[in-house]
C-alpha positions in Angstrom: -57.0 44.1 -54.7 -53.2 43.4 -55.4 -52.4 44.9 -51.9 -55.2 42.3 -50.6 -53.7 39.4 -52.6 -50.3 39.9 -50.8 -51.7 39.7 -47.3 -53.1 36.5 -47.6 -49.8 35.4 -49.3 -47.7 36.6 -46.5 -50.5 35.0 -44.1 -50.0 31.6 -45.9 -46.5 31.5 -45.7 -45.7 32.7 -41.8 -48.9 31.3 -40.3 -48.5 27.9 -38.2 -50.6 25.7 -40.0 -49.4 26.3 -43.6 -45.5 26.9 -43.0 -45.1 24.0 -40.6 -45.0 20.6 -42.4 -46.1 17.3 -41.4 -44.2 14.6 -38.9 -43.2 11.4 -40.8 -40.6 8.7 -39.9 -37.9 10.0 -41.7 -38.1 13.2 -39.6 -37.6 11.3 -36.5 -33.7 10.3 -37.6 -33.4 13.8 -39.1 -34.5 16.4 -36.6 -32.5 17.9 -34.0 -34.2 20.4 -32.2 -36.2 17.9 -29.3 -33.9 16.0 -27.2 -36.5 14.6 -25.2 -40.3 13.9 -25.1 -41.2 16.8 -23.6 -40.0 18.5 -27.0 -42.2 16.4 -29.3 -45.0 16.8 -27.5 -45.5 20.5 -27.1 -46.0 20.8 -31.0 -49.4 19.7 -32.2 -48.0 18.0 -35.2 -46.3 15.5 -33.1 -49.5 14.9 -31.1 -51.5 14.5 -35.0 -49.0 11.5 -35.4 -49.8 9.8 -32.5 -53.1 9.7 -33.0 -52.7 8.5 -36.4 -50.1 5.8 -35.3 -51.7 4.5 -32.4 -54.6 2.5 -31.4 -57.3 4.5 -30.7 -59.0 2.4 -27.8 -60.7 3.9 -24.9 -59.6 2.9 -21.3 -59.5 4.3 -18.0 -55.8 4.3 -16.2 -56.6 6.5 -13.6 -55.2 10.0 -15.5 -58.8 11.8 -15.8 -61.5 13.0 -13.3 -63.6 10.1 -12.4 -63.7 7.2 -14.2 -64.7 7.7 -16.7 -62.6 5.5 -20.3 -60.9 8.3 -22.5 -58.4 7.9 -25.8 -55.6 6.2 -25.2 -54.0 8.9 -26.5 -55.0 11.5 -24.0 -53.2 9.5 -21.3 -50.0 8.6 -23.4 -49.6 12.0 -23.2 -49.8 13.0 -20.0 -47.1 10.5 -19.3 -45.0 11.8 -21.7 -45.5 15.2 -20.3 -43.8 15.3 -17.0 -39.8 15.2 -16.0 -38.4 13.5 -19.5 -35.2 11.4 -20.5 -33.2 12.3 -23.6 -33.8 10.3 -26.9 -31.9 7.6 -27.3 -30.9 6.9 -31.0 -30.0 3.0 -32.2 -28.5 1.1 -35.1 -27.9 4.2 -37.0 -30.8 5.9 -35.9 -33.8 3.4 -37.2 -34.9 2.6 -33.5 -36.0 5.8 -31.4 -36.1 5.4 -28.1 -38.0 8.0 -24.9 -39.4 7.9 -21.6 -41.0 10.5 -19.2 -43.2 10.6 -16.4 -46.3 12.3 -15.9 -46.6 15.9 -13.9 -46.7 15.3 -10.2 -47.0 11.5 -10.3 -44.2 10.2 -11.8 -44.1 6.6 -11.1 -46.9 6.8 -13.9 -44.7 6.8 -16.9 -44.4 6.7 -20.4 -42.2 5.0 -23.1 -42.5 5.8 -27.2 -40.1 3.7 -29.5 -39.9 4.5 -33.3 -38.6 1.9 -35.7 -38.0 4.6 -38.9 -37.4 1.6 -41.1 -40.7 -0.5 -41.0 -42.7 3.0 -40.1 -43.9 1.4 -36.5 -44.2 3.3 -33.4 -45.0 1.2 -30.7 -46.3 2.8 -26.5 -45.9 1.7 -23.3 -47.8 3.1 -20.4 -46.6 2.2 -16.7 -50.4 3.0 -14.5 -51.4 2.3 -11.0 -55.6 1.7 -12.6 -56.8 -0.2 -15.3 -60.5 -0.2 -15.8 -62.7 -1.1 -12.9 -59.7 -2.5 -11.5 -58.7 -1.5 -8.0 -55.4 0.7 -7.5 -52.3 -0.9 -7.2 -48.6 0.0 -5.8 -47.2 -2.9 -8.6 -47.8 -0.8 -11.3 -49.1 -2.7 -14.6 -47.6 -2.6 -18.1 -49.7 -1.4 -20.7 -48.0 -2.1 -23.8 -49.3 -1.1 -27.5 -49.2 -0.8 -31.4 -51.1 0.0 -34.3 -48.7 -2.1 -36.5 -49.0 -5.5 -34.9 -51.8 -7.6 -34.5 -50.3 -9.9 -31.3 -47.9 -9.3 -28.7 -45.8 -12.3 -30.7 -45.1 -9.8 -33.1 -42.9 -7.0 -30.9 -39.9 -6.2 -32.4 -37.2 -8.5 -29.7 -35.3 -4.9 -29.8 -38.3 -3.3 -27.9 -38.2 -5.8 -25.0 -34.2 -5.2 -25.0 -34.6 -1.7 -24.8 -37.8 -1.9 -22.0 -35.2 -4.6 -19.9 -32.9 -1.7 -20.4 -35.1 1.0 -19.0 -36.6 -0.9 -16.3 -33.2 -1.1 -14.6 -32.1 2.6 -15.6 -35.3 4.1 -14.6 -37.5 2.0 -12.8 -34.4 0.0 -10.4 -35.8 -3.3 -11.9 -39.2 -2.9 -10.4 -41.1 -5.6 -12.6 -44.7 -4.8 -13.7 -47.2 -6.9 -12.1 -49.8 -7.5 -14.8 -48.8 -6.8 -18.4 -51.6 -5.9 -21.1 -51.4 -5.6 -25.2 -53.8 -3.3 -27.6 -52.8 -3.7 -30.9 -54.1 -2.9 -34.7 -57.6 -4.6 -33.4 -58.0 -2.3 -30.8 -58.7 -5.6 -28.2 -57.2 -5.6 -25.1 -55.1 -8.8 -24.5 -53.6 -10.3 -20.7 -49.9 -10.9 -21.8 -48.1 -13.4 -18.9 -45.4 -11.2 -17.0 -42.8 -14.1 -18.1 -43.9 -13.5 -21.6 -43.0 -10.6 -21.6 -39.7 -11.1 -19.8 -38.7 -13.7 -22.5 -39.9 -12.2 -25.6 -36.6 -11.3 -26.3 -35.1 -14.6 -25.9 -35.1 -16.5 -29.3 -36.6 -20.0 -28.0 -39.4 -22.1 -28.5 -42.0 -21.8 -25.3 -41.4 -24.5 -22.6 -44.3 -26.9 -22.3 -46.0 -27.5 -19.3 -45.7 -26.4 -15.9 -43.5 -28.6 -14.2 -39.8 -26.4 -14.3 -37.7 -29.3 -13.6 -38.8 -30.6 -17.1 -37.7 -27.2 -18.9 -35.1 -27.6 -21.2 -33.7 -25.5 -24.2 -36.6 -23.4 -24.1 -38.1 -20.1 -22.6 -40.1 -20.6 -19.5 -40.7 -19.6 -16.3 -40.8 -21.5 -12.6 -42.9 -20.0 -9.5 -42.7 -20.7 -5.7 -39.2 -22.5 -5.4 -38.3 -23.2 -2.3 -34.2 -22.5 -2.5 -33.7 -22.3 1.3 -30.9 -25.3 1.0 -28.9 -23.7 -1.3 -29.1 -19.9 -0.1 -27.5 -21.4 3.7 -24.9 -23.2 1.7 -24.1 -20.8 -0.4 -24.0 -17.2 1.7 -23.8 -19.3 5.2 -25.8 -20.6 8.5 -27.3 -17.4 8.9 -30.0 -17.4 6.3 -31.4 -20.7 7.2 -33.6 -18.5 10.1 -36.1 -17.9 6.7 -38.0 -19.8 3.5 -36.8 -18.8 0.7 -38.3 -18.5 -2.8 -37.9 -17.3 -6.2 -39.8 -16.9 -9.1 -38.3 -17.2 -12.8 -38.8 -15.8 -16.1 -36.2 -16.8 -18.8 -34.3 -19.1 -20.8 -33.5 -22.9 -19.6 -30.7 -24.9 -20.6 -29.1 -28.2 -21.9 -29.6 -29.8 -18.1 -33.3 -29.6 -17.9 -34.7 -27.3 -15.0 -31.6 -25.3 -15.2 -31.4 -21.7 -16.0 -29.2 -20.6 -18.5 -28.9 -17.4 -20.8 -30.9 -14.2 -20.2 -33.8 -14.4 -17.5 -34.4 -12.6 -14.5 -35.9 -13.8 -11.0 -37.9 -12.2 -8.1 -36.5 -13.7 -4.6 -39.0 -13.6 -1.6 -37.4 -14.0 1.8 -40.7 -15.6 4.3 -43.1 -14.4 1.5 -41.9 -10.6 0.9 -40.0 -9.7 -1.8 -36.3 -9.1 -1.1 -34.7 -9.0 -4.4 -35.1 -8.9 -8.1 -32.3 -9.6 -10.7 -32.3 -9.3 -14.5 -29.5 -10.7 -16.6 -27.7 -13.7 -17.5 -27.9 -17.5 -15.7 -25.8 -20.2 -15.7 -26.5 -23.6 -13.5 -29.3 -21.7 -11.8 -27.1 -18.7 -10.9 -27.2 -15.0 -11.8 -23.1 -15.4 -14.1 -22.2 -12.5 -16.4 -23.6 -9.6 -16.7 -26.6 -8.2 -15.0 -28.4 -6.2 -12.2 -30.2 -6.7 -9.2 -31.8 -4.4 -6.4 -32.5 -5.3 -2.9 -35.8 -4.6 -1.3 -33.1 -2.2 1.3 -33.0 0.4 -2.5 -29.3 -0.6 -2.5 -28.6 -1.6 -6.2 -25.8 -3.2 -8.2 -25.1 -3.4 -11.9 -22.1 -5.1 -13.6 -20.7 -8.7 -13.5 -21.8 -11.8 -11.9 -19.7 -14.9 -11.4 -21.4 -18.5 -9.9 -23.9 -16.2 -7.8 -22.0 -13.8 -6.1 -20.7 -10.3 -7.0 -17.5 -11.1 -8.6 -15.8 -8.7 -11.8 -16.2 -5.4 -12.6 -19.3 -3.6 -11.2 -21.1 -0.6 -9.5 -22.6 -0.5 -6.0 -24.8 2.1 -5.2 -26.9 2.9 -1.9 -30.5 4.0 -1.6 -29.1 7.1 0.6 -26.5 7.8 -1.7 -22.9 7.4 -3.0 -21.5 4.4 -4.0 -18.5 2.1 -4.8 -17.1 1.1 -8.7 -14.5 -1.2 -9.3 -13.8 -5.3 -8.7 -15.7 -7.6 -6.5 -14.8 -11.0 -5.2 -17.6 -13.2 -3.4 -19.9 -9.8 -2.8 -17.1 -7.7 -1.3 -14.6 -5.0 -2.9 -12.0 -6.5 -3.5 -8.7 -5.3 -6.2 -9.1 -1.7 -7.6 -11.9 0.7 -6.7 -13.6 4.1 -6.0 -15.7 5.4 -3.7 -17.8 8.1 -3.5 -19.9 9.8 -0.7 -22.9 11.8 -0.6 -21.0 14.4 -0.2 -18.7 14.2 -3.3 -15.9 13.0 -1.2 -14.2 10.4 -2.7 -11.2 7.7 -2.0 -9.8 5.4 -5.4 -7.6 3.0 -4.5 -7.1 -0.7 -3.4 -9.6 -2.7 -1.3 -9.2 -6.2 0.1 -12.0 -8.6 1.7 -13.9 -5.8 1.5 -12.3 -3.6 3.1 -9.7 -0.7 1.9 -6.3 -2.3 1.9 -3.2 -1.0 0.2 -2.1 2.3 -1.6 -5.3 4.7 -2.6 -5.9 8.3 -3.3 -8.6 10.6 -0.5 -10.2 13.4 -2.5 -12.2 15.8 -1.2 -15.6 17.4 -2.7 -13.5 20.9 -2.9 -10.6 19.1 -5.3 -8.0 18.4 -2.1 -6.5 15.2 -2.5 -3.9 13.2 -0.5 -2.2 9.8 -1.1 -3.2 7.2 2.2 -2.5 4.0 2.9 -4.9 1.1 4.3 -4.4 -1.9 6.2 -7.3 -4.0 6.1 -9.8 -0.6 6.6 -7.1 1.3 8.9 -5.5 4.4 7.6 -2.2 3.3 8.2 0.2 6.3 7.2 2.9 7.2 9.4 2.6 11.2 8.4 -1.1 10.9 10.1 0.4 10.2 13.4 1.0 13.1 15.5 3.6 13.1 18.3 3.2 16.4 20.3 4.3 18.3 23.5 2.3 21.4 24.5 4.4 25.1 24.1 4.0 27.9 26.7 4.6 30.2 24.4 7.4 29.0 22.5 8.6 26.5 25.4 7.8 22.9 25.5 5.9 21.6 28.6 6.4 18.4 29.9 2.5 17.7 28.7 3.3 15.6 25.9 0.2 13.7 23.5 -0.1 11.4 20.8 -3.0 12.1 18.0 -2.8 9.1 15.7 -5.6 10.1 12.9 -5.3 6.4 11.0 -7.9 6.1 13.9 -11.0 6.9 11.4 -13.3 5.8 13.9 -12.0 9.0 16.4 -10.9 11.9 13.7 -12.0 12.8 10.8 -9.6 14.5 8.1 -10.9 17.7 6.2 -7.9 19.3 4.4 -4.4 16.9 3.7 -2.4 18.8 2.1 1.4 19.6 1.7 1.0 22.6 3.9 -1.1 21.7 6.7 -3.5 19.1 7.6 -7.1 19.9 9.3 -9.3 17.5 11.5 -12.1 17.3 13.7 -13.6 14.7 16.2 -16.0 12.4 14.5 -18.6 12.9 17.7 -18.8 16.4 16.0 -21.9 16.4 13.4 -22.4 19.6 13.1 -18.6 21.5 12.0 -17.6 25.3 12.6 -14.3 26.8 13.3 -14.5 26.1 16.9 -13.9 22.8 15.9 -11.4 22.6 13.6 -7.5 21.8 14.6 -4.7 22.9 12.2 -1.5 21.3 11.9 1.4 22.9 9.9 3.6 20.7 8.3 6.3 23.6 7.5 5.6 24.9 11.3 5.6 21.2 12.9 3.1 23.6 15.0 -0.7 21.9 16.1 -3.1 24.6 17.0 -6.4 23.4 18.8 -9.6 25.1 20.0 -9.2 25.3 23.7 -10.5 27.3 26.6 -9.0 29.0 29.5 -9.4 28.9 33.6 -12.2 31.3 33.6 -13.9 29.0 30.4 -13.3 31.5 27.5 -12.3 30.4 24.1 -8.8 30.1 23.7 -6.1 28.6 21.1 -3.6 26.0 22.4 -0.2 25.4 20.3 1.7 22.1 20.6 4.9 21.1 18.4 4.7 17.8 16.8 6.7 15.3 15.3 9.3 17.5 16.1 13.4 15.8 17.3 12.9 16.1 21.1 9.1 15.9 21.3 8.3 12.6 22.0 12.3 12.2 23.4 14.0 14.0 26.1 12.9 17.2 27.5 14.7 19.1 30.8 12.1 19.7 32.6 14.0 21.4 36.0 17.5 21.7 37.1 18.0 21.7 40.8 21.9 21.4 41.7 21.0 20.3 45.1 18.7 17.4 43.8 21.2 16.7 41.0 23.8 14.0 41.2 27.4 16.1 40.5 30.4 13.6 39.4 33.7 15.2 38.4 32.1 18.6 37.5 29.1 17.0 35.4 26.0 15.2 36.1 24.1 12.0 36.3 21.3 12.1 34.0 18.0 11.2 36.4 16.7 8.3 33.9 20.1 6.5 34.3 18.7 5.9 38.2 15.7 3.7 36.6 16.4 2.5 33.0 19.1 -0.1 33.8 20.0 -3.4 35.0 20.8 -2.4 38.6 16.9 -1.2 39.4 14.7 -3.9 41.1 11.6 -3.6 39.3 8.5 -5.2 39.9 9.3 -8.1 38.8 12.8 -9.4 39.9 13.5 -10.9 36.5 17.4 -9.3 36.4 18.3 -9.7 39.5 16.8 -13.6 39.8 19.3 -14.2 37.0 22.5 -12.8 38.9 21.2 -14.7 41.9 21.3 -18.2 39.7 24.2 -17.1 37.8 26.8 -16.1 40.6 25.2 -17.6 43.8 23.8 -21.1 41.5 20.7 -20.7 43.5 16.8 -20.7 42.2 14.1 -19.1 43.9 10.5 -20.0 43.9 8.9 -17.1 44.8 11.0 -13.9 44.7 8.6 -12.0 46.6 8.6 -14.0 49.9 12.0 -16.4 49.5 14.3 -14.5 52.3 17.4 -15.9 51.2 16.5 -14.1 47.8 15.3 -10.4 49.5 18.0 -10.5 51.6 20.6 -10.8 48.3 19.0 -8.2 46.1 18.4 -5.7 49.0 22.0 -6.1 50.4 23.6 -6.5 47.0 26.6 -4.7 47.4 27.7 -7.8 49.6 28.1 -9.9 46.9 30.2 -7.3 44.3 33.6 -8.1 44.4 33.2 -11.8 45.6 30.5 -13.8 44.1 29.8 -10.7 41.4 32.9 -9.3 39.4 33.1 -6.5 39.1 32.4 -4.9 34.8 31.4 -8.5 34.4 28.1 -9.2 31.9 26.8 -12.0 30.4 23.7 -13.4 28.4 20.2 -13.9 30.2 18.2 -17.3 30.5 15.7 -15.6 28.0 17.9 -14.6 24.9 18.4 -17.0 22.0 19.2 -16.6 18.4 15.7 -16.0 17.7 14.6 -14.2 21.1 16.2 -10.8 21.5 19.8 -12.1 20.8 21.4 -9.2 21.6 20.4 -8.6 25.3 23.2 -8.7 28.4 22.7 -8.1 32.2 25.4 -6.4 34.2 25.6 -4.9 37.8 28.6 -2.3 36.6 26.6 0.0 34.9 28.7 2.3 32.1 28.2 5.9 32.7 29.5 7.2 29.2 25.9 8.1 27.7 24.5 9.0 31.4 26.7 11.9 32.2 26.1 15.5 30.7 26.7 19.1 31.9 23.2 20.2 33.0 22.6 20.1 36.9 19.2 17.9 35.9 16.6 16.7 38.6 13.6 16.4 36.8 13.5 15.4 33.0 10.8 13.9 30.6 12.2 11.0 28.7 10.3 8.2 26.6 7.4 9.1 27.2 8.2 9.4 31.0 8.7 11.8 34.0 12.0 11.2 36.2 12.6 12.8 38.8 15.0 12.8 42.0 13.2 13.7 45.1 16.0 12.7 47.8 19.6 12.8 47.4 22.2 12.8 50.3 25.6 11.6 50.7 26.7 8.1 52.4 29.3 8.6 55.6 32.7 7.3 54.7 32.0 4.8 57.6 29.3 2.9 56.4 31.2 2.1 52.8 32.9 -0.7 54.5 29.7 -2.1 55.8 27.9 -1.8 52.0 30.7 -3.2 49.6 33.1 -4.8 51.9 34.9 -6.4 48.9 35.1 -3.8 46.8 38.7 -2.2 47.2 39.1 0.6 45.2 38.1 3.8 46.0 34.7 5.2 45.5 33.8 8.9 43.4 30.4 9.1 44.9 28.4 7.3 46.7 24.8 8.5 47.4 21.5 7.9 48.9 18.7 8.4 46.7 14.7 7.9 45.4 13.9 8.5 42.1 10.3 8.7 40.7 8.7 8.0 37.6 5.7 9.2 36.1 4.3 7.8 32.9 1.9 9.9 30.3 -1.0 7.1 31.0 -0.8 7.4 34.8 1.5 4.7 36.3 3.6 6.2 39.1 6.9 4.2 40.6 9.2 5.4 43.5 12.2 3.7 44.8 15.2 4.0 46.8 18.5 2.6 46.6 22.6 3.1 47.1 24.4 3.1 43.6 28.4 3.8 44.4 30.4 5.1 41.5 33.7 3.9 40.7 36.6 4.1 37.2 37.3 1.0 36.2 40.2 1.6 33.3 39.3 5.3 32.8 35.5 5.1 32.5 32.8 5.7 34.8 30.9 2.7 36.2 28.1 2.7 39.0 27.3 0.2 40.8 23.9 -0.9 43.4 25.3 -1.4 47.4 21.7 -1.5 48.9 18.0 -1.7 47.8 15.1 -0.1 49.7 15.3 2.1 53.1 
């Protein structure tokens, strides 16, 4: 018998039913095992307090097998059963707030709230079917309580905290119909823009005519705003109709919106965006939120209409921008981030990134940039390379500017090395990756041989002498020798004594010694015949070592240019027998070079009396890295004028 006794002791004490005690409002602030629905729900005492504490009306929402009207209870908590939020705890833990969504059909949702102080607990279902209603996409609120009589008598901290969650969790999708149970088990049509406003502490606006709405909570439906939407976001918008519908507070100036409301804007009769927040003048201003029929979304501050303050962008395919806006563009400090986790904070400027900013990539890698109105513009991104054959520069020289977002895309920027890839390339492997080595100055690229096999090319970048002057070939007997060294082969085309296509130089020395104009250089005789016979004129009409200023140069126009036809030779002369070199992003090259017989010096300069060094026949080409070719042929003497080396043009052309 004792031994008996004790079993059913033990049974009392460790069974479910008698050791686990019953749910009240206190335990709501006090417990801290559940930190969502999902909790609560899975223990049979919570579901014992639900039906105690809410109405227990029959109605069909579309949750059972046919239709057939079952406890409200049985579908609360199949909303509350599915993917759940946390709890959200308020003033000190009196107000309790949770959502979830039901099991395979979440836009079917549920909200509980809890006020522990005045022992209320008060539901919210979010259904497609009511009834022998027909299914809807809009979904309805069902709203409900066994502690108030009326919808009047929600708690206003309810309807702040649904207006909270219908941005957080629904993206501000407004409910189309809105329904009340309350303690007398009837089920009462609440207007949508009742429920919108119950949280605004004004009297009801009376009647229907908006424009008459002042200082009170109301609502306006069908306005036709076209007028204002063209002036205010431009000439393009005027191809639609526009309308809005209201729910919300009106002001001092009656018809005007002002405080907390929210509106519904319909662009030719389709919904194209809904805002919830404050007004002022008629205007979303302050805080508030507003999605766009595209999913894109925006929370934070509003100024006179636009998206001006502090605020958060984000797009329906992901990522998203955070920082200051200015008329609906970024605009001051800002971050963005990308789908995938990439991420740039920095400075932005008419919407676009502008200024100093800070690239980080999903894997931690960061690297300081710099924008000019969207353009990476950093001077380290630019790339300045010659190809090596082995450990020799070729005379195939590139430039790889990666500011050009639109052409590269970065990977890796780093101290070390930087990484990059086409943008045409979507889908990334090592085949298509180029290194460059900041230590190394050394680009290696994916490549492929003659016979079409994978192969790595190396170029030097950014290197002194890559983008400058490179020997290319020395050839004494196409070399120009003076006094044991050599004429460089660029100092035969960059100078004042070439032609050129365009005559300028030499139509100046034709007005400034001979006082003559020409109209047309390329068919005036008088003027071919003094350029192409110029050695004529040097010594008589032309000093000799004379310069002067050009027509063209003025304090504020390249001030510092001069023309002369005695060309110094002191940076032109080195010891390398050079005939072909890569200069400036040019190939020179001499392809003729012969001597001039003693007796025709008298016939080309017949005023020049001093002795001549050299005197030569030669054409010089030039090749440029985008393709230009030029050619030309020419008599250049060279003379010492006061111990330096001068060369001067006797004839032009063959």
């Amino acid at each position: 018998m004792r031994r008996l006794l004790g079993i059913i002791i033990f049974s009392l004490l460790f069974s479910g039913s008698a050791y686990t005690e019953e749910i009240n409002y206190e335990w709501f602030k006090t417990q801290t095992k559940h930190k969502s629905a999902n909790g609560l729900i899975l223990e049979d005492r919570f579901k014992n307090f639900l039906k105690e504490n809410i109405p227990s009306t029959n109605v069909y929402l579309g949750m059972n097998k046919g239709k057939e009207k079952v406890p409200l209870l049985e579908s609360y908590l199949q909303v509350l059963g599915g993917p759940p939020n946390e709890i959200i705890y308020k003033n000190d833990k009196r107000y309790i707030f949770t959502s979830a969504c039901r099991h395979q059909s979440c836009p079917e949702k549920g909200v509980l709230f809890v006020d522990t102080e005045k022992e209320h607990i008060i539901g919210l279902i979010r259904h497609s079917f009511f009834n022998d209603t027909k299914f809807t996409s809009d979904e309805d609120f069902l709203i409900f309580s066994k502690n108030h009589k009326s919808f009047h008598e929600i708690p206003l901290i309810f309807i702040e905290m649904v207006k909270d969650w219908i941005v957080s969790e629904l993206k501000i999708k407004l409910p189309s119909k809105v329904r009340f149970i309350g303690s007398e088990n009837k089920i009462i049509d609440v207007p949508v823009y009742k429920f919108m406003t119950g949280d605004i502490q004004l009297a009801e606006c009376e009647g229907t005519d908006f424009k008459k709405h002042k200082n009170c909570k109301g609502f306006s439906e069908n306005e036709n705003f076209t007028d204002y939407v063209i002036k205010k976001y431009g000439e393009k918008y005027g191809e639609n109709i526009w309308t809005r519908n209201y729910f919300g507070a009106f002001g001092d100036d009656p018809g005007k919106y002002e405080g907390k409301g929210a509106f519904i804007w319909y662009r030719d009769g389709k919904s194209y965006a809904t805002y919830l927040g404050s007004f002022l003048d008629s205007e979303s201003h302050g805080k508030g939120n507003i999605i766009w029929q595209s999913g894109n979304r925006y929370s934070g501050q509003f100024e006179k209409g636009y998206l001006q303050g502090t605020g958060t962008l984000k797009w329906k395919k992901g990522g998203q921008y955070s920082g200051q806006f200015k008329k609906n563009l970024f605009h001051g400090k800002g971050q963005e981030i990308w789908t995938n986790g990439d991420k740039y904070i920095g400075e932005y400027k008419d919407g676009a990134k502008h200024g100093e900013g800070i690239q980080i990539f999903a894997d931690g890698t960061q690297y300081k940039v710099n924008y000019t109105n969207g353009q990476l513009n950093d001077p380290k991104l630019k790339l300045e390379c010659r190809m090596l054959d082995g450990d020799l520069k070729t005379d195939i020289f590139f430039v790889r500017d990666l500011n050009q977002s639109s052409l590269f895309k970065i990977l890796e920027y780093t101290e070390k090395e930087i990484r990059y890839t086409y943008t045409t390339v979507s889908t990334i492997t090592a085949d298509d990756i180029y290194i460059f080595n900041r230590d190394t100055k050394i680009l290696t690229s994916p490549g492929v041989d003659d016979k079409g096999n994978l192969k790595i090319l190396k170029a030097k970048c950014n290197d002194t002498g890559t983008s400058e002057r490179v020997i290319l070939e020395s050839n004494k007997d196409l070399a120009w020798k003076i006094k044991e060294k050599y004429l460089k082969p660029e100092c035969l085309y960059e100078n004042d004594l070439y032609v050129g296509m365009s005559f300028d130089k030499y139509e100046e020395y034709y007005t400034k010694y001979l006082g003559k104009e020409t109209a047309d250089p390329f068919t005036d005789k008088e003027f071919i015949n003094f350029y192409k016979n110029i050695g004529l004129y040097i010594g008589k009409e032309i000093p000799l070592n004379h310069k002067f200023k050009p027509s063209w140069s003025s304090s504020s126009f390249q001030p510092d240019d001069t023309l002369t036809l005695s060309l110094d030779l002191s940076d032109c002369i080195e010891k390398n027998s050079t005939s072909k070199v890569y200069f400036d992003q040019s190939k020179f090259f001499i392809s003729e070079l012969k001597d001039v017989k003693p007796e025709d010096i008298k016939v080309l300069a017949p005023h020049i009396n001093q002795e001549f060094i050299s005197i030569k026949r030669f054409t010089i080409n030039e090749n440029t890295i985008d393709g230009f070719e030029d050619l030309y042929s020419s008599i250049y003497g060279i003379l010492e004028i006061e111990g330096k080396l001068f060369m001067v043009p006797l004839k032009h052309g063959s």
